[in-house]
N, C-alpha and C positions, 0 to 999 in steps of 0.2 A: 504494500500500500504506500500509495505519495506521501509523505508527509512534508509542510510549509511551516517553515521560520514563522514563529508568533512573536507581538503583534505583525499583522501585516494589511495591506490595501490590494485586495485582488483585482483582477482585470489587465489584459493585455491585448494585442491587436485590435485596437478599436480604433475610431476618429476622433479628433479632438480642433476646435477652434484655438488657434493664435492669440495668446492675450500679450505673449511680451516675446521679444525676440535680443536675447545677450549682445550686448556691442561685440564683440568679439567673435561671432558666428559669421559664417559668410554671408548670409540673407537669400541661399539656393537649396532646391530638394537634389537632392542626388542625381535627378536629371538636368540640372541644371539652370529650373524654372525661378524667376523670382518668388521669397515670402515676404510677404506683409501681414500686419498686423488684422487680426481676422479673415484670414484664410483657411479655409479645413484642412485638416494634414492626417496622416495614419505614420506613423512608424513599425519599425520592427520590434519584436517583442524582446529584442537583446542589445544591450550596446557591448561594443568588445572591443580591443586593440587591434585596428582593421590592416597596421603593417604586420605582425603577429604571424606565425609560419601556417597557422593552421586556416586562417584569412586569407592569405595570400595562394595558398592551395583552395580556397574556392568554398572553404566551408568557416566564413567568419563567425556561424552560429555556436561554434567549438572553439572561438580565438579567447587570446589572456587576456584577462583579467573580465570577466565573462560578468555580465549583469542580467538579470531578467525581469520585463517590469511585471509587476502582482505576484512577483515569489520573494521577495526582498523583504528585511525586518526594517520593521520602522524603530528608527531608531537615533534618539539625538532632534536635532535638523534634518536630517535625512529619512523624510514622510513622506512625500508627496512623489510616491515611484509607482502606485499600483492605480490602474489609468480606470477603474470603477470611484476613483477616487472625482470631487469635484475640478481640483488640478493636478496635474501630472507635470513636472516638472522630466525632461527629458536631455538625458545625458549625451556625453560626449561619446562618440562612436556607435549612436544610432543612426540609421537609416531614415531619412525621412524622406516622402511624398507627396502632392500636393493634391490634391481632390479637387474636379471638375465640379467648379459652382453650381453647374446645372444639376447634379445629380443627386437623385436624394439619397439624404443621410440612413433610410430603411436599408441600402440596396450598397451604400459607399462602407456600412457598418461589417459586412460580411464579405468584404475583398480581403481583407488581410490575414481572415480567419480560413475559414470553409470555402471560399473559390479559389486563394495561394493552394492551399491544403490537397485541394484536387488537382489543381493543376500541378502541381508535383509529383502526386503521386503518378499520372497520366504520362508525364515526362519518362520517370522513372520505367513504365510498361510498354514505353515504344510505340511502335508504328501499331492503330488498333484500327485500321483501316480493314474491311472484312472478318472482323473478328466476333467471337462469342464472348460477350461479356457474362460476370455474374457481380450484382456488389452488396456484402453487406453492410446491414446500417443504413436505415434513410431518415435519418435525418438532415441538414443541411447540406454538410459535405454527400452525402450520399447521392441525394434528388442534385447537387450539381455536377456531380460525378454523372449520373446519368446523361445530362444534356451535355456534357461534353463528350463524352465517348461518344453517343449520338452522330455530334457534328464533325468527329475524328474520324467519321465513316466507319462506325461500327456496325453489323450486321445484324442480332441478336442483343439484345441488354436484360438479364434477369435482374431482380430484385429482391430480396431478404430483408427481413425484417420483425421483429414480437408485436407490433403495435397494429393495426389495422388499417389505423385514418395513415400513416403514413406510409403503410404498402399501396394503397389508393391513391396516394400523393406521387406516388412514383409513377404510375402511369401516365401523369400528367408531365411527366419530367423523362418523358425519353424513354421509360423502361415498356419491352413489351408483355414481360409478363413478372407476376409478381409473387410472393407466398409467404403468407405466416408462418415463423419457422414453429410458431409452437403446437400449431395444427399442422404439421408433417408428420409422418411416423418414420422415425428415426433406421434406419439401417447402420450397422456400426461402420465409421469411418467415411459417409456419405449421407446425401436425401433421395427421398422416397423418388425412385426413377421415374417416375410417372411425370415429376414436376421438372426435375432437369436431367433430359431425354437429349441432350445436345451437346456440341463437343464444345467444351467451354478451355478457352484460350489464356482467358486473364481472370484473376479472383482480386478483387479490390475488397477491404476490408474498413470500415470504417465507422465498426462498434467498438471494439477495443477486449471480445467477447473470444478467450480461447476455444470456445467449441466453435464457435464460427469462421476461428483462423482454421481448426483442424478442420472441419467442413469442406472449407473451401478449396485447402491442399490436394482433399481428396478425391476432389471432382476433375483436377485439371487434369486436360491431357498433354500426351507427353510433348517436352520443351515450352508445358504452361508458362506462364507468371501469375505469382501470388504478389501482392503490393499492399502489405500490412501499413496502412496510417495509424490505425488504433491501437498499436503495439507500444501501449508506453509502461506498461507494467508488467512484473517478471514473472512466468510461468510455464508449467510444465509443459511438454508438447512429448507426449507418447513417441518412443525411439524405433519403436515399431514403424508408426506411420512415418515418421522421418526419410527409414532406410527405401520405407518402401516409395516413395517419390520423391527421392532425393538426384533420379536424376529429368524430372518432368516437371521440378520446381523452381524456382528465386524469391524469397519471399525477399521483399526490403522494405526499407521505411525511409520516406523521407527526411527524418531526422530533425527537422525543427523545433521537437517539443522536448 
């Protein structure tokens, strides 16, 4: 189980308006846009030593001297880091962004979180162009995981899911067909063939639900991908099913959390 530095201000990847900008800061997002004062911004959820080796190798989310905002103790003057907070004060070797004025904040709130999140993982799965998808978890990341495998020219998109309004949410989001995993009757090591009867290509995972990473291991066929996003906690995975699709697998994770 996770556990976080108390006290603490949770909340990370979100937007926040400009109330004050340090003389000292360039006055640019990382792409090089002007900020001003009330502008919408989103940052990354880490600031870090962005010369740092492990930065400079392309994964700054692993660089020294590693911060993350809404895992941090408050503590001292040093409060205002968890961005569920009313200000977020946002350190040196973050990432910042600037959000298109036109866009609303419902839809600007969920890029940094659940549509990065897929699009990485999607990244990570390659070319899914003619492919059988399966994903579980539909929640945010999942229903946007669908619409973009969709428009990645995927062939098939299943759906997994315990909840019901959101296995129905998914059909509205690319997938074509969908199933309650708790109304399935379980076969060891796989689901009931009747629901996936197809040759399934990529398993994207995006409950964080060891029986639904093993699930979904067990479905691919050979030279699948598995693409675990919700693998942020440690647990067993039977050595059995391992060997046994050890060479039809890749599970990965994109790493940012």
């Amino acid at each position: 189980m996770r556990k976080e530095k108390c006290p603490t201000v949770l909340g990370h990847e979100i937007v926040g308006e400009i109330e004050m900008i340090e003389s000292s800061h360039g006055h640019q997002d990382y792409q090089g846009r002007q900020l001003n004062i009330g502008d919408i911004i989103t940052w990354t959820i880490f600031a870090s030593d962005p010369l740092s080796s492990n930065a400079l190798d392309g994964m700054p989310q692993k660089g020294d001297n590693l911060f993350k905002y809404g895992h941090g103790l408050v503590d001292g003057n040093d409060a205002f880091h968890g961005e569920l907070g009313e200000y977020c004060f946002i350190k040196r070797g973050s990432c910042i962004l600037k959000i298109p004025a036109a866009l609303p904040l419902s839809i600007a709130a969920t890029i940094n979180c659940a549509i990065a999140t897929s699009a990485g993982a999607i990244r990570l799965a390659g070319s899914l162009k003619n492919k059988n998808i399966v994903i579980f978890g539909m929640g945010t990341p999942g229903v946007t995981c669908a619409v973009m495998c969709k428009d990645a020219g995927a062939a098939w998109v299943g759906a997994a899911d315990i909840e019901n309004k959101r296995i129905q949410d998914a059909l509205l989001f690319g997938a074509v067909e969908s199933v309650n995993i708790k109304d399935e009757q379980k076969i060891p090591g796989k689901f009931n063939s009747n629901f996936f009867t197809k040759h399934i290509d990529v398993v994207f995972d995006m409950s964080g639900s060891a029986d639904a990473m093993e699930n979904g291991l067990s479905m691919l066929a050979v030279e699948g991908v598995a693409v675990w996003v919700g693998a942020v906690f440690l647990f067993p995975i039977p050595q059995g099913l391992i060997d046994a699709n050890l060479t039809k697998e890749m599970p990965q994770n994109p790493g940012y959390n």
